[in-house]
N, C-alpha and C positions, 0 to 999 in steps of 0.2 A: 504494500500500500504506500501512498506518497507520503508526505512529513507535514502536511497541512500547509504548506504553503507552495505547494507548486503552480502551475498555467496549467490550469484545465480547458482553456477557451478550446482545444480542439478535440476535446475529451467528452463524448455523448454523455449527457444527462445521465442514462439510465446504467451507468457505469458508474457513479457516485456514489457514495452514501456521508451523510453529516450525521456528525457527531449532536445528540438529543441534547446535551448540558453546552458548550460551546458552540455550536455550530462552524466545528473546522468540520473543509471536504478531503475527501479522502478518495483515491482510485479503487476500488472492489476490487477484493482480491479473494480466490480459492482458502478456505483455511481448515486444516485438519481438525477432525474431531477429536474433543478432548481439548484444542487446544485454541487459545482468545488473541484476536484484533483487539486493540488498544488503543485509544485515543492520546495521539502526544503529546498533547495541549494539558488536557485535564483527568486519565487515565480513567476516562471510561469505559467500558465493554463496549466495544461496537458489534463484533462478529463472535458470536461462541458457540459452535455447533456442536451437538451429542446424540450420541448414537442412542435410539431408540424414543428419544426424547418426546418426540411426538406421540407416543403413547402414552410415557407416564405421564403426559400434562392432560391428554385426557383422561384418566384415573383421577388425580387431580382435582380436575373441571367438574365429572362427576361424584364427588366426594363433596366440595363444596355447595352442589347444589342439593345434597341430600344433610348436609349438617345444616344447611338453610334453614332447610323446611323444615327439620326436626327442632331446631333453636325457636324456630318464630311459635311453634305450640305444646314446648314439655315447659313445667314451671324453672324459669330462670335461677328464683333465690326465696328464700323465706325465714322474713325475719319474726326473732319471738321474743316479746319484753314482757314481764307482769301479769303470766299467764295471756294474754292476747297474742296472736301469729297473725303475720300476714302475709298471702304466698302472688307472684306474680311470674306472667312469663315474660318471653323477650319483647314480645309485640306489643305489652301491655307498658310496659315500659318504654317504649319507645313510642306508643300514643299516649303517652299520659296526658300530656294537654291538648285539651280536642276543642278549644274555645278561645277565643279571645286572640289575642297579638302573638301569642306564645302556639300558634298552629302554624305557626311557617317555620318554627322552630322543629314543634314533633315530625311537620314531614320532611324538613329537612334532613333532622336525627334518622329517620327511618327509610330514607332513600342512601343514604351514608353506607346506613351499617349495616342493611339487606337486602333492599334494592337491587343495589349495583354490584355486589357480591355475585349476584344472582344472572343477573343479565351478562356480566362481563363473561363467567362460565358457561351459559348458554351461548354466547358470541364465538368463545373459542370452541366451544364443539362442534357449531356449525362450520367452522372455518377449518378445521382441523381432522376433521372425522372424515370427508372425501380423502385428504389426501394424504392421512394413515392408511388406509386402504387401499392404497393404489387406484383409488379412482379421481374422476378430472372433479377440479374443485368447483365448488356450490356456486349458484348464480350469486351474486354481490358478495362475495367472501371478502371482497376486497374492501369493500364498503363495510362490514361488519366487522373484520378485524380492524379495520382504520376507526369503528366508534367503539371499539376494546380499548383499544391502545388512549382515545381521547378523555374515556370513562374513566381509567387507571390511577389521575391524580386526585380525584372524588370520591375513591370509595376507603372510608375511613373504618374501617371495622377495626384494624388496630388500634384507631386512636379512642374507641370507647371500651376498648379491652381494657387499655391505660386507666381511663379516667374510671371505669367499672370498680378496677383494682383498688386507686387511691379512695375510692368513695367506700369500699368496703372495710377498709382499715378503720376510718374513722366509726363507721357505726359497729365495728366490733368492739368497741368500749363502751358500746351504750347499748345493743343488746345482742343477742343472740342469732349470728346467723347462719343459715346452713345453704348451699349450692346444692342447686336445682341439675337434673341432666343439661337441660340446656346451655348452664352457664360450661358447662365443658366440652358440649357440642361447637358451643361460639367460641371457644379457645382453640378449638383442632381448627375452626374456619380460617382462624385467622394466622394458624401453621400452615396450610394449605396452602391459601391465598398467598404471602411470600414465597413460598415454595413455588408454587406456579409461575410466579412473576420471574423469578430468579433461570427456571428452565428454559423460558420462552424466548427463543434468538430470533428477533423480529427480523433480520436478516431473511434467516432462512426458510420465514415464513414467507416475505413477500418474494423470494424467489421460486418458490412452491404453489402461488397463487399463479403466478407469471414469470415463466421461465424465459419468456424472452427480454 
């Protein structure tokens, strides 16, 4: 690959690729599996192919769409102070404000943290699943993994992992609480979800949608 600062003026578009955090270009180059194109600028992954990869991010993709479903309706947590308990699941929590100013909040809370989980995984299986199989890929794969890829900085399920954790320390000094299957359905989602981000060489996906 070039060094990010060479004359591409006579170097076809579809031979480039730029780097997502800087945007240096770069000439496309073959890169062995197992092993990563690098960004000289600001050492990002450009190209990281692996072998078989395309399957386990379908495993993956499927995996998160069934910890989804299973998080949005087993009880999340239930807390118990002074003989009274109170049990909720993840959806309940996530619409708890269904009124006022504070509902652009809950839907935004809840397109965040499973929403987008959900659709991004449905995206890449459509996108993904012809051509694991050796078959020709889906009509608008291109278009689908291009609104994966734009959904990616949006879906926060680790960040209400986070904030789930620090809010649960606190009411551990005030009462009693116990986790729900859910709350560790939603903890494998969001191993997953990194996991899946981490396999997926957008490289050699768009070169699998469009070989030419």
């Amino acid at each position: 690959m070039a060094d990010g600062t060479g004359n591409f003026a006579d170097t076809a578009l579809d031979g480039l690729i730029a780097c997502p955090e800087c945007d240096a270009l770069y000439r496309a180059a073959e890169v062995a599996h197992g092993q990563r194109a690098i960004c000289a600028r600001c050492h990002t992954v450009l190209i990281s192919p692996r072998r078989h990869a395309g399957m386990a991010i379908i495993s993956l993709a499927l995996a998160a769409v069934v910890l989804v479903l299973g998080a949005l309706w087993f009880p999340f947590l239930r807390i118990d102070r002074l003989g009274f308990s109170q049990e909720a699941s993840l959806w309940q929590v996530a619409t708890s404000f269904v009124g006022g100013p504070l509902l652009a909040v809950s839907v935004a809370v809840t397109a965040a943290i499973l929403v987008l989980p959900l659709v991004r995984a449905m995206l890449l299986l459509y996108t993904l699943g012809p051509i694991v199989f050796d078959r020709p890929p889906a009509r608008q794969a291109a278009r689908a993994f291009r609104l994966s890829e734009s959904l990616r900085p949006w879906s926060m399920a680790e960040i209400f992992a986070i904030g789930c954790a620090v809010s649960l320390v606190k009411i551990a000094d005030l009462a009693q609480v116990s986790l729900g299957p859910a709350f560790w359905m939603f903890a494998g989602l969001v191993v997953v979800t990194i996991a899946q981000d981490r396999l997926v060489d957008r490289w050699s996906v768009w070169r699998s949608i469009d070989p030419s």
